[in-house]
N, C-alpha and C positions, 0 to 999 in steps of 0.2 A: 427570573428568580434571583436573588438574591446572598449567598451562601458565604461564610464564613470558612475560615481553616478548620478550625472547628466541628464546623457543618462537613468538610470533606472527610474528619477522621471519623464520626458518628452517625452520619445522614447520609452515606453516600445511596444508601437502595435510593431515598427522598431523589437525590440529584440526580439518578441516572433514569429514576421515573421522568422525571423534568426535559432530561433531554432527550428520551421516548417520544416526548409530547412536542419537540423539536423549538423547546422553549431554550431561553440564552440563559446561562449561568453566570451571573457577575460573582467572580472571585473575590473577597475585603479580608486585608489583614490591618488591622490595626485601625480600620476606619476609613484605609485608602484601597480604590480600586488597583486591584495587582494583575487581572486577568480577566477574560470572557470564553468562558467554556460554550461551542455550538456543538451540536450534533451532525456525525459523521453523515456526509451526502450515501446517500442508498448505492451500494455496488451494483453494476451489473454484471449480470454475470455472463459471460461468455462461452460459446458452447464450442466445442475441440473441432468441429467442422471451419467454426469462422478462421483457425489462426490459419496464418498463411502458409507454414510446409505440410498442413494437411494433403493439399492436389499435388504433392511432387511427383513425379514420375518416374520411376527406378532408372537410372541409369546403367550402362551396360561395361562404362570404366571401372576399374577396381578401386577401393575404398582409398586406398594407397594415392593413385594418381589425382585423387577428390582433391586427398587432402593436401597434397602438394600444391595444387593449382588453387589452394585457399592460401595457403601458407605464402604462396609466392617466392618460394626462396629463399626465405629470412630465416628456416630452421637449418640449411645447410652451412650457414654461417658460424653455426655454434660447433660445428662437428670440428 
């Protein structure tokens, strides 16, 4: 498709039916190709089982020594 500045302040339902249909939008201002609008790839979606600290298993250190042994050190620094 084809589409004008124009075309995007007026036509826009037109152009985004266009790239529904996973059709390319050439962008023209003044007669010159400025851009090519696609349509976005299909998300998937991920389910809260897949991320990975879903199976963590509680540990039995305090929250405190977690955090220090992420920290490494580097916040005692500032004290």
């Amino acid at each position: 498709m084809r589409a004008t500045i124009g075309d995007l302040r007026y036509r826009m339902h037109e152009i985004l039916k266009a790239l529904g249909r996973n059709e390319r939008v050439s962008i023209f201002y003044h007669g010159q190709l400025k851009g090519i609008l696609t349509a976005a790839p299909e998300s998937s979606a991920t389910q809260v089982t897949e991320h990975p600290f879903f199976n963590m298993k509680p540990s039995q250190t305090p929250v405190e020594e977690e955090m220090e042994a992420l920290r490494g050190g580097r916040c005692c620094a500032l004290i």
